[in-house]
C-alpha positions in Angstrom: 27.5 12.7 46.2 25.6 9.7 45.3 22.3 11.8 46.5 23.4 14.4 44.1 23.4 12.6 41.4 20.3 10.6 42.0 18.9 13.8 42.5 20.2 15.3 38.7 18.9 12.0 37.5 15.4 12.3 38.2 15.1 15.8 37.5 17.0 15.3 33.9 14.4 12.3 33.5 11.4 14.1 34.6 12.9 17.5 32.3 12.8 14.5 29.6 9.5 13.4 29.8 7.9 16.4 30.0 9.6 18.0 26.7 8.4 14.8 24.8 4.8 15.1 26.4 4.7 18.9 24.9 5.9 17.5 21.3 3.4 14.7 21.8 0.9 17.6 21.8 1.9 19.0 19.0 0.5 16.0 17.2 -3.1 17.9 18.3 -1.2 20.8 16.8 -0.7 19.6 13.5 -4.1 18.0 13.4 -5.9 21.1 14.2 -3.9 23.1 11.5 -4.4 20.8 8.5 -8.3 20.4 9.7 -8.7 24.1 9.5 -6.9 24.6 6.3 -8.8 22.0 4.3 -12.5 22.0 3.1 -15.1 20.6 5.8 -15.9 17.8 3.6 -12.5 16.4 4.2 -12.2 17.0 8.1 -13.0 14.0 9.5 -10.1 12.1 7.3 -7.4 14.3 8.4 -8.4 14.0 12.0 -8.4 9.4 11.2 -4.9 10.2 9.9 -3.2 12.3 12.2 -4.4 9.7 15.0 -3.5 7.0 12.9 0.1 8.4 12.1 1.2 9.1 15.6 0.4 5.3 16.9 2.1 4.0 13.9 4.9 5.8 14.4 5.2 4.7 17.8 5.1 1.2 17.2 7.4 1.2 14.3 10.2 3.3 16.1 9.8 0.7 18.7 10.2 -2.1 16.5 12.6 -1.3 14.6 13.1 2.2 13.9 15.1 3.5 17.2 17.9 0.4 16.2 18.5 1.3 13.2 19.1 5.0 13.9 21.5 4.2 17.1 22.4 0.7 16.2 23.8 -2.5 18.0 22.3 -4.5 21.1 22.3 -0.9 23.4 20.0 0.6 20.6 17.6 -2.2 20.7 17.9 -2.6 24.4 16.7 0.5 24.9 13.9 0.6 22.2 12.5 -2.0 22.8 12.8 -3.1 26.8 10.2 -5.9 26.4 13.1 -7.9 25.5 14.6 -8.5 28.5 12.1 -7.9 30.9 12.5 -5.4 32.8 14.9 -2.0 31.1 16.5 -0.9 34.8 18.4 2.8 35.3 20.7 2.5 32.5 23.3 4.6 34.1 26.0 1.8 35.1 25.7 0.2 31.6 25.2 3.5 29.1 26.5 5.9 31.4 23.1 8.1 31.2 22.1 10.7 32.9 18.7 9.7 32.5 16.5 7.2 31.7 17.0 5.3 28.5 13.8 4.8 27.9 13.1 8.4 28.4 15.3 9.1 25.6 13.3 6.5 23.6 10.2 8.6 24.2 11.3 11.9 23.7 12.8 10.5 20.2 9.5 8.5 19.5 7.3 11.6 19.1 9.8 13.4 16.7 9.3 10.5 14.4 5.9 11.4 14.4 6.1 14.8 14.1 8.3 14.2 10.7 4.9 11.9 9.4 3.0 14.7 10.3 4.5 17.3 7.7 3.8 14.9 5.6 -0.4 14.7 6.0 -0.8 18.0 5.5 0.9 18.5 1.7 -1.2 15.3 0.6 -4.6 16.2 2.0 -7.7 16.4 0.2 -6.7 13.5 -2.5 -4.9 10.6 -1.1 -6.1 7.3 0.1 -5.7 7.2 3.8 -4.9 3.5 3.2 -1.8 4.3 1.0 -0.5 6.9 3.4 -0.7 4.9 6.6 1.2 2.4 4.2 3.7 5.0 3.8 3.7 5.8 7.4 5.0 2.7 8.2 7.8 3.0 6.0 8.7 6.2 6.9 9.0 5.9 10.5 10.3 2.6 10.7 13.4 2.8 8.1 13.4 6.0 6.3 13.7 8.2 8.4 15.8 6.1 11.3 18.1 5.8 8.7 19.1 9.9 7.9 19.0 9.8 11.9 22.1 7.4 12.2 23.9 9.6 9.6 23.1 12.7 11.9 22.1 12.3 15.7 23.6 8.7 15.5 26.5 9.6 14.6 27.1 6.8 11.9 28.5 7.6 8.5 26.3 7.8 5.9 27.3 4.4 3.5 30.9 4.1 4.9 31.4 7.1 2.6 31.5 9.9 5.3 30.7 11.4 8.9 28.3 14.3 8.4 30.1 15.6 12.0 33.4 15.2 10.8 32.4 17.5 8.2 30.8 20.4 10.1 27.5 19.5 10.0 25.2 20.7 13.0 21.5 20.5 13.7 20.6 21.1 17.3 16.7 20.1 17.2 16.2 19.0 13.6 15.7 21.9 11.0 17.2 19.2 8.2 16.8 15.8 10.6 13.0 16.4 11.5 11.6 19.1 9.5 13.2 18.9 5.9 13.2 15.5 5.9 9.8 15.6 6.5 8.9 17.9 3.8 10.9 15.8 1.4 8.8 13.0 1.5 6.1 15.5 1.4 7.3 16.6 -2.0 7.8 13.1 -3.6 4.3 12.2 -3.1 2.9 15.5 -3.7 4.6 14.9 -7.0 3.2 11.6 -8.0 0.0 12.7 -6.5 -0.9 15.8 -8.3 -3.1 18.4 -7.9 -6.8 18.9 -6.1 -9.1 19.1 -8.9 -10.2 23.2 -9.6 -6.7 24.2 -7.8 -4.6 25.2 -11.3 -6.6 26.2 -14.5 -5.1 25.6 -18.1 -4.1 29.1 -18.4 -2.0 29.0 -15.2 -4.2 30.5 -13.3 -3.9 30.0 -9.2 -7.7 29.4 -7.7 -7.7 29.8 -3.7 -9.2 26.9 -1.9 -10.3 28.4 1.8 -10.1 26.5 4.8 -13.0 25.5 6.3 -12.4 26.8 9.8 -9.7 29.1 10.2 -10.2 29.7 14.4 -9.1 25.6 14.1 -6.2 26.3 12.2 -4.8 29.3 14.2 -5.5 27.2 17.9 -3.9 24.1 16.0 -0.9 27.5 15.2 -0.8 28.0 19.0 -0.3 24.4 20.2 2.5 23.9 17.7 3.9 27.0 19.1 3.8 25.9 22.6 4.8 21.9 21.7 8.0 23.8 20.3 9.6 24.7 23.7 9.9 20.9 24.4 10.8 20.3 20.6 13.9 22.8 20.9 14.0 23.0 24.7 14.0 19.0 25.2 17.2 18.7 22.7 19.4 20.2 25.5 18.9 16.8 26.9 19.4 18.2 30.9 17.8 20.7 33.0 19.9 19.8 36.9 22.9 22.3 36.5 23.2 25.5 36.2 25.0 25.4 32.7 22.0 23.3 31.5 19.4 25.1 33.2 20.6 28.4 31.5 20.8 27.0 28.1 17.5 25.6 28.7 16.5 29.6 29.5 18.1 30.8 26.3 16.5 28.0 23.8 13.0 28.7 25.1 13.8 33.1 24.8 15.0 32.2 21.0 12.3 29.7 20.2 9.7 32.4 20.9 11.9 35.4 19.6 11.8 33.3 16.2 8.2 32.8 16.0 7.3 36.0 17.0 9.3 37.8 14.0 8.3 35.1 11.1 4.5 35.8 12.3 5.2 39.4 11.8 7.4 38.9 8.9 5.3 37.1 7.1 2.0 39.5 7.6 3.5 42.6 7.1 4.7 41.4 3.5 1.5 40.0 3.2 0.0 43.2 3.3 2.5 44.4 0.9 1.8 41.9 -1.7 -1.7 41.2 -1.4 -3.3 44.6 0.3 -4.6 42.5 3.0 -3.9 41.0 6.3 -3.4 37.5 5.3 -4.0 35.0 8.4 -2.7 31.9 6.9 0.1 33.6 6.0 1.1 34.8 9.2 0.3 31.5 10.8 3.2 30.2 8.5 4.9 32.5 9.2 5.4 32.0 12.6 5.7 27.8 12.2 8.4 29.1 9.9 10.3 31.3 12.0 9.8 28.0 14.4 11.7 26.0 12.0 14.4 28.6 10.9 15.5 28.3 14.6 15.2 25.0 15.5 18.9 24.1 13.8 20.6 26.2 16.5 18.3 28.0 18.9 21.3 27.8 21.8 23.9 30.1 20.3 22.0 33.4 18.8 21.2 36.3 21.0 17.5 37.1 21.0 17.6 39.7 18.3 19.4 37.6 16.0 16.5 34.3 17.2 13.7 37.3 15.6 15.8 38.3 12.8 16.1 34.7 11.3 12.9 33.9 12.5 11.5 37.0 10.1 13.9 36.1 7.3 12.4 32.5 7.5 8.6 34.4 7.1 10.0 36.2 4.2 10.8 32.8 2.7 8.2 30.9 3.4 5.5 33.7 1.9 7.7 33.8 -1.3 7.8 30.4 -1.2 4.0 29.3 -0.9 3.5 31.4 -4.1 6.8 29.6 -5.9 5.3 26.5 -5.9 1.7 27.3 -6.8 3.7 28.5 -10.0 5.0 25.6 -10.4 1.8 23.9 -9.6 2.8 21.6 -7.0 -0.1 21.7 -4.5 0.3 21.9 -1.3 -3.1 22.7 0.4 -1.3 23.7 3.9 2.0 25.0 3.1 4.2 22.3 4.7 6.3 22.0 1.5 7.8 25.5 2.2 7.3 25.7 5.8 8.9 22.9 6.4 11.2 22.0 3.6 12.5 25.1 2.3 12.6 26.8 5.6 14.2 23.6 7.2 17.2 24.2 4.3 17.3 27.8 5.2 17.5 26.7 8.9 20.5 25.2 8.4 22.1 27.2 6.7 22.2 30.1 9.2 23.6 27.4 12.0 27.4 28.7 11.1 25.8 32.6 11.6 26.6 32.0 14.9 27.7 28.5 16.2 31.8 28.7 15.9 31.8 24.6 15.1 29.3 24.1 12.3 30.7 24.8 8.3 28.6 26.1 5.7 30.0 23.4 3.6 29.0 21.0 6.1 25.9 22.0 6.3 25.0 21.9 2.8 26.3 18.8 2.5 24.7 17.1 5.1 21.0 19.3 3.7 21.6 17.4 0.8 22.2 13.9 2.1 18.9 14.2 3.9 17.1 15.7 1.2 18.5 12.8 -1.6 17.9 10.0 0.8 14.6 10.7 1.7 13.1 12.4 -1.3 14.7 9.1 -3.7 13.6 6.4 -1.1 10.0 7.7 -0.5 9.5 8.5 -4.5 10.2 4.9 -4.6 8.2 3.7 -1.8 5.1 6.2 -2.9 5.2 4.4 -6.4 4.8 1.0 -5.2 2.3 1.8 -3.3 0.4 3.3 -6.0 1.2 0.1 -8.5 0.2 -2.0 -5.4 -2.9 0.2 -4.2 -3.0 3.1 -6.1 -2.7 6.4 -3.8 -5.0 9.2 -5.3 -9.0 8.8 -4.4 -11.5 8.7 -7.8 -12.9 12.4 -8.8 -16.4 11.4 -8.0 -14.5 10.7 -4.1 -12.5 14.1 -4.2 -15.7 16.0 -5.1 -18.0 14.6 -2.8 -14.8 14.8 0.0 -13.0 12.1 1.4 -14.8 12.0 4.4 -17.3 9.9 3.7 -15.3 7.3 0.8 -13.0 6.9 3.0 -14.1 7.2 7.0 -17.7 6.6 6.4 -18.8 9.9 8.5 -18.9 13.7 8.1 -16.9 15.9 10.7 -19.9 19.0 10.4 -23.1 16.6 9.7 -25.1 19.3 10.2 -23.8 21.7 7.9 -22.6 20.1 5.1 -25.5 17.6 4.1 -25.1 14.5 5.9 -26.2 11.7 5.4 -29.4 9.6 7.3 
């Protein structure tokens, strides 16, 4: 028996650690999206704070971010195992089926994953400085603290228990994603737009990526870092219950993404005559997020059909907000945000023990938490530091005002 167990252990630890090394990678992902989907002359910038994000986000969810989501002496134990020495199994003390400081990993690079979203929305025109000061905020209380509401359990204030409400989000639609794109939206806000994007007569001017083949490889990674996102989140792999679920998440995952890509380019061709790529590329990222609230409980059909219903959205979207004129040079805002919502929502579709009351709910909690706090945090930092690069910087791309070095040298002047 005690063989057995040892044996379900290591593979549930192993199963662990591999999911978080595939979200890890969609770090590269996300850095090889936004890259492609911004102008050459700011390349080299997005690359310093895609890096930059993911280290800071590890070292803030160790310090403090991973106790204030779980909370109490166990939470910090287990974030932060350089404070007794040496961490041990875990199992006699928690009760684990794995290792707790596998948990702390595969939790660490979903932290970073909800900075990411925010890079994106804010590219082109902000000061890597402020948002690397934001980064530290984010990960280390902002977000930890919509975590404890959800996956910690904790009720939010002393008010109420998002679970005792109905409230369900199996890999983090709302938790992860929206959350993300929330803080996205405040800064976008305070930020404004790139300079040429929105003429005075409401015009809409495209601004082209620089290197599309980037953008759709960067479209592939996050694609494949998604099985561990969603697949991970079933937390065990060594039964046969497990080990099916497992089977079903990663069939819906890809079900999902497959119809938002499609989705998403066929009513591009409707709308615009053409065979828009960046389109379909969030298209399928949003199909990715439209399943990632419940992909365990939909057949595969219904995984493609909210997967293309999350395209649908995410097109409309993307040409919502340049209406409004709230620039957002990669789409994260909708892919992310709106699509997280919409996520969500379908959760009670087919999972008997989540409420569509409880889900809005709890969308909203996470959506007024971290939109208020990171407005707030956003416009200290731009009293403190200001956050938005001069026009002479944004012109001549950020690049070189703020890295000191051009990503394409050789083909876009640079300098001796």
């Amino acid at each position: 028996m005690e063989i057995t167990f040892e044996l379900g252990y290591a593979l549930d630890t192993f199963y662990f650690l591999m999911c978080g090394a595939l979200v890890m990678w969609m770090a590269a992902g996300f850095t090889m999206l936004e890259a492609g989907l911004v102008r050459a002359k700011n390349t080299t910038e997005i690359l310093t704070k895609n890096i930059s994000l993911y280290a800071i986000s590890c070292i803030m969810y160790m310090v403090c971010g991973y106790w204030v989501m779980y909370g109490g002496p166990d939470g910090l134990h287990a974030a932060v195992p350089f404070l007794d020495g040496i961490l041990g199994d875990g199992v006699a003390e928690h009760g684990d089926t794995y290792a707790p400081s596998a948990d702390f990993f595969f939790q660490v690079v979903f932290v970073a994953t909800a900075m990411s979203i925010v890079s994106g929305a804010v590219a082109e025109r902000m000061k890597l400085w402020a948002f690397l000061a934001f980064a530290v905020v984010l990960t280390g209380f902002i977000y930890p603290m919509e975590g404890s509401w959800t996956w910690g359990g904790q009720s939010v204030f002393g008010l109420y228990t998002l679970g005792d409400l109905g409230f369900s989000d199996f890999a983090g639609s709302g938790i992860v994603h929206m959350a993300g794109a929330a803080a996205a939206l405040a800064g976008v806000l305070l930020l404004g737009a790139r300079k040429g994007k929105y003429t005075v007569d409401g015009k809409v001017n495209a601004i082209p990526g620089a290197n599309l083949p980037m953008a759709t490889l960067g479209t592939f990674i996050l694609w494949m870092g998604w099985f561990g996102f969603n697949g991970g989140s079933v937390l065990a792999l060594a039964s046969v219950e497990s080990a099916n679920a497992v089977a079903v998440v990663f069939l819906n995952t890809n079900a999902a993404a497959a119809g938002g890509l499609v989705a998403a380019l066929v009513l591009a061709r409707i709308l615009f005559k053409k065979a828009d790529l960046t389109m379909a590329l969030n298209g399928a990222l949003a199909g990715l997020v439209a399943i990632t609230a419940e992909p365990s409980t939909p057949t595969a059909l219904q995984a493609t059909l909210f997967g293309a219903l999350g395209g649908i959205v995410v097109v409309l979207s993307i040409l919502a907000l340049d209406k409004l004129k709230i620039d957002d040079p990669v789409g994260a805002i909708s892919v992310h945000g709106v699509v997280g919502f919409l996520g969500l929502m379908l959760v009670p579709v087919t999972n008997d023990g989540a409420l569509f009351s409880g889900q809005l709910i709890g969308a909203l909690t996470i959506f007024v938490w971290v939109f208020v706090t990171s407005l707030i945090v956003w416009s200290i930092i731009k009293a403190v530091m200001g956050i938005r690069v001069s026009e002479e910087e944004e012109f001549a791309g950020v690049d070189i005002s703020e890295c000191g070095l051009e990503a394409y040298p050789d083909f876009t002047g640079g300098r001796v």
